[in-house]
C-alpha positions as CSV (number, residue, x, y, z in Angstrom):
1,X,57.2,148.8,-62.0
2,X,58.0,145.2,-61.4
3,X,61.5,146.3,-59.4
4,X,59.2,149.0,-57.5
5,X,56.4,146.3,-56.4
6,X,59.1,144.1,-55.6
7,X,60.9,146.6,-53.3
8,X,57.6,147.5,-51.9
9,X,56.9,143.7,-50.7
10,X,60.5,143.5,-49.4
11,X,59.8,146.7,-47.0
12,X,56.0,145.1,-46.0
13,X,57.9,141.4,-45.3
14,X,60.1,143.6,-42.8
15,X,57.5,145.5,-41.2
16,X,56.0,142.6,-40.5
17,X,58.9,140.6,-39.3
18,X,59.8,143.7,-36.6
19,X,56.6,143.8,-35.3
20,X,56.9,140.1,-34.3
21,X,57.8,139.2,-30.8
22,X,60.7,136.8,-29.8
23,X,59.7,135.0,-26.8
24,X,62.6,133.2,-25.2
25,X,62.0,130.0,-22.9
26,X,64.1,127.0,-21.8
27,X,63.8,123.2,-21.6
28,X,62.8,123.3,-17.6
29,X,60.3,121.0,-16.6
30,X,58.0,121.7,-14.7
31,X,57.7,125.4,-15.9
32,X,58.6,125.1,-19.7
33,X,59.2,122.2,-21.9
34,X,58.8,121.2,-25.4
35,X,56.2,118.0,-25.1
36,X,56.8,115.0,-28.0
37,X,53.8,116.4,-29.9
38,X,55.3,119.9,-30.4
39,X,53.4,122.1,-28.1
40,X,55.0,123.9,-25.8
41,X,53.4,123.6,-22.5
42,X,54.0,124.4,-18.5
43,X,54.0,126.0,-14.8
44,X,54.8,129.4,-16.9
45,X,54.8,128.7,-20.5
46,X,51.2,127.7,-20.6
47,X,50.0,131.2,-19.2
48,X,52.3,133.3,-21.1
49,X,51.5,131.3,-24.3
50,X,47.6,132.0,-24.0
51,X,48.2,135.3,-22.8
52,X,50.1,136.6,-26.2
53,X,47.4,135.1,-28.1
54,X,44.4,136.4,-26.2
55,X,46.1,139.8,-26.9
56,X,46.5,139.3,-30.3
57,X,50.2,139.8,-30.2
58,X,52.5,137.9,-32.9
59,X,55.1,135.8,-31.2
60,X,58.0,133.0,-32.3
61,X,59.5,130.6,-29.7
62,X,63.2,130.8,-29.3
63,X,65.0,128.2,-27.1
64,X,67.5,130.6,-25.4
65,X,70.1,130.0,-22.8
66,X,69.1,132.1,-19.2
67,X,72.4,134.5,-19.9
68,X,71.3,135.2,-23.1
69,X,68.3,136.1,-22.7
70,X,69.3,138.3,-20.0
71,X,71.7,139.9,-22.7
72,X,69.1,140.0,-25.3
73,X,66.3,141.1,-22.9
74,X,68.6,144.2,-21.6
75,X,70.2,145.6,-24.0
76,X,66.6,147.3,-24.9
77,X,66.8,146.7,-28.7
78,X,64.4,144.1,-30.7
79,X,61.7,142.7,-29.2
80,X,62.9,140.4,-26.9
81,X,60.5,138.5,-24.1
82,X,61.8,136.0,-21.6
83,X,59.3,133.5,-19.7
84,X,59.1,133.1,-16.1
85,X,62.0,135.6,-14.5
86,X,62.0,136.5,-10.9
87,X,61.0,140.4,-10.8
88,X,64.3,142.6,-9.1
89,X,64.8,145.8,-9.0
90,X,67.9,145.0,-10.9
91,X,66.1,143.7,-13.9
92,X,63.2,146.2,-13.3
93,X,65.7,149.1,-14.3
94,X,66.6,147.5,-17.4
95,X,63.4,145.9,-18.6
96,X,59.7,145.7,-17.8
97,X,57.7,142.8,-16.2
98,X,54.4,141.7,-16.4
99,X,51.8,140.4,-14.0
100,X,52.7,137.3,-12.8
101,X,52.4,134.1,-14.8
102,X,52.9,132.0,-11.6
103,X,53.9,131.7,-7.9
104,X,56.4,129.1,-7.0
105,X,55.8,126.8,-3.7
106,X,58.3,128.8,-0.7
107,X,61.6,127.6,-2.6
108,X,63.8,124.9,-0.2
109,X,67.0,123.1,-0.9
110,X,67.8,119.9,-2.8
111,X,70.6,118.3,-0.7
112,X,73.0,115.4,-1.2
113,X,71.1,113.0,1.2
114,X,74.6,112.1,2.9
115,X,74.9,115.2,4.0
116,X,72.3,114.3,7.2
117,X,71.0,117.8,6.6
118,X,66.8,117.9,7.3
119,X,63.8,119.9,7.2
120,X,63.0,122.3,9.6
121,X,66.7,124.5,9.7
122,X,66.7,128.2,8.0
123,X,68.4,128.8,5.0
124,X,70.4,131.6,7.2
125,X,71.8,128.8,9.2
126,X,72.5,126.6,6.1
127,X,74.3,129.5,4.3
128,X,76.3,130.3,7.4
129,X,77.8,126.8,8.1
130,X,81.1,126.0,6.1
131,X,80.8,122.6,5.7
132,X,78.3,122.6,3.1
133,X,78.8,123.8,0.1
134,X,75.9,125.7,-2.9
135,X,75.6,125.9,-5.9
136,X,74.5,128.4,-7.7
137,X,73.4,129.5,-11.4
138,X,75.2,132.5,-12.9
139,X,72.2,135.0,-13.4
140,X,70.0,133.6,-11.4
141,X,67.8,135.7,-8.4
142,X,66.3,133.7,-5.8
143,X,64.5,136.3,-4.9
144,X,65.3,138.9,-1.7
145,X,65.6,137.0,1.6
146,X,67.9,134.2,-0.2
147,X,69.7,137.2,-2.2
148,X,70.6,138.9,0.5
149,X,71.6,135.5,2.8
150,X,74.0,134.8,-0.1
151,X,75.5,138.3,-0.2
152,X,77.0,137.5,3.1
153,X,76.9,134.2,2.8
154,X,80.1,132.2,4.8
155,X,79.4,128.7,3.0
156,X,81.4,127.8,0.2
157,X,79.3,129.1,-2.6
158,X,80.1,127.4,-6.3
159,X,78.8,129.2,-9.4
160,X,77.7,127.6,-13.1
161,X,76.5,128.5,-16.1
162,X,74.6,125.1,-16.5
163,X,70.8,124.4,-16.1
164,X,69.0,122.8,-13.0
165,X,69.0,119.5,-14.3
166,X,72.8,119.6,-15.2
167,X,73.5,120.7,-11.9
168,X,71.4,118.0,-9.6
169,X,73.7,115.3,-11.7
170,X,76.8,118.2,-10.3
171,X,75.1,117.0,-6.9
172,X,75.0,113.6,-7.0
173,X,78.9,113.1,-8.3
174,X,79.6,115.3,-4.8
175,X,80.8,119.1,-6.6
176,X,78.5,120.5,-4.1
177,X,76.2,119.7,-1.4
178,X,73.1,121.3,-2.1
179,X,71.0,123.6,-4.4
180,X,68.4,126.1,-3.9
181,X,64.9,124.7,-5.6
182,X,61.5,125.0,-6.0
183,X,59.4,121.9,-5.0
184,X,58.1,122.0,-8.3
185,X,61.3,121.9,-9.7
186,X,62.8,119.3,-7.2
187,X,59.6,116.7,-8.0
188,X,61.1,116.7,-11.7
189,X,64.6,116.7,-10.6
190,X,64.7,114.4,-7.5
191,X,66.4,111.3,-8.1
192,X,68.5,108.3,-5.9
193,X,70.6,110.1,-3.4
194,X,69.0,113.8,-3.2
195,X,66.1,115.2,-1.2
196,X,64.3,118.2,-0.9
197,X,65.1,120.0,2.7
198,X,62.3,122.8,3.5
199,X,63.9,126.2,5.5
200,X,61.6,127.8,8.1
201,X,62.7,131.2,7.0
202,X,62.0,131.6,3.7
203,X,58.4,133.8,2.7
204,X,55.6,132.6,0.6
205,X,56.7,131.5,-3.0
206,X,57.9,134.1,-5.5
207,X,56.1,134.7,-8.6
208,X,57.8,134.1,-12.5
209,X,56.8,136.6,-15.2
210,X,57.6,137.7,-18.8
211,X,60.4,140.1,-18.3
212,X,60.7,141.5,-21.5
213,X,62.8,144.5,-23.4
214,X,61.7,148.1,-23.4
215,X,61.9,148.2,-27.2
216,X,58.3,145.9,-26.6
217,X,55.8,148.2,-26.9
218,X,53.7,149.5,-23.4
219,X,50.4,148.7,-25.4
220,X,51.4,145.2,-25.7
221,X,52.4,145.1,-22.0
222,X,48.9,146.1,-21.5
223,X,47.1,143.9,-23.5
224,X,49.4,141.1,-22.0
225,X,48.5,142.0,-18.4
226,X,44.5,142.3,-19.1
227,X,45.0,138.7,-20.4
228,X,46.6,137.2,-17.3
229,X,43.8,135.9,-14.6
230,X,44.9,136.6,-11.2
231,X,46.8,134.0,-9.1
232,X,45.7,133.0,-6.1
233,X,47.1,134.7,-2.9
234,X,50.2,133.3,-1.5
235,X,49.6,130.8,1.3
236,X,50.3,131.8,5.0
């Protein structure tokens, strides 16, 4: 009786552990960071955070690299949510997005300021000129207009697998010339010797959502969604 109980408590402890979500984030000021007193709080994580508990929906935090999660997130097994993805059609096919958590300011350039490069050029014009060069994360959409400007893009284009604070200090020792940011982003990142360049072609910010598995349930999806306010409409 006592083995039986005991087997029966194991199989409950399970069920319970596989219905909990695993939602992913990273250490990215301003959109998710661990503050000293433990919470975690930001542009995205704060949102998604209230959301999951307003639905009722049991969740761990996992601090997860962006290439993992992408891994994680696709492969369509577990329950696997990531905070603050760019919706693609690409990611659409393998996972499943919910309403936005937030929309980014119109996303600009963080430059080397020796370059001499300034606001008002498109990014079209930036990627098209070989004498500066990008760099890029491994993974990373920045959303259509720039996706499809670095498809064809004729400027020397450098690609890592480290984080956006990793690569402004890849900046400032001269590896490349200039990033593609969010304002948000650059106000935490900006330091001696970078700036932030604004293009006159690039649309209204993007918006970041959970992009999550398609093992996670379309009930929670639902109950996530209803527990999202709206955002504001993007500025013209």
């Amino acid at each position: 009786m006592c083995r039986a109980l005991a087997w029966l408590l194991a199989l409950v402890a399970l069920a319970g552990q596989a219905q909990t979500l695993t939602l992913h984030y990273q250490e990215r000021p301003p959109y998710s960071s661990t503050s000293p007193d433990g919470p975690v709080t930001g542009l995205v994580a704060t949102p998604a955070l209230a959301a999951l508990r307003q639905a009722g929906i049991d969740f761990r935090l996992a601090v997860t690299p962006s290439q993992r999660q992408l891994a994680l997130i696709q492969s369509g097994k577990g329950l696997h949510c990531g905070m603050g993805w760019f919706r693609t059609p690409e990611r659409e096919a393998l996972g499943q997005f919910s309403r936005p958590l937030y929309r980014d300011q119109p996303l600009g350039a963080l430059v080397r300021t020796r370059t001499g490069l300034a606001s008002g050029s498109s990014a079209a014009a930036l990627l098209a000129d070989t004498r500066f060069s990008l760099l890029v994360k491994d993974g990373y959409s920045y959303g259509p207009t720039l996706d499809a400007l670095l498809a064809r893009a004729a400027a020397p284009v450098e690609r890592t697998s480290v984080d956006p604070p990793q690569m402004s200090l890849m900046l400032r020792s001269g590896r490349a010339d200039w990033m593609i940011v969010a304002p948000e982003e650059a106000a935490v990142l900006g330091a001696q010797g970078l700036q932030l360049v604004t293009f006159t072609d690039v649309p209204s910010g993007l918006t970041r959502h959970l992009y999550c598995g398609n093992d996670v349930p379309a009930d929670w999806m639902a109950r996530i969604d209803r527990a999202l306010p709206d955002l504001a409409p993007p500025a013209r």
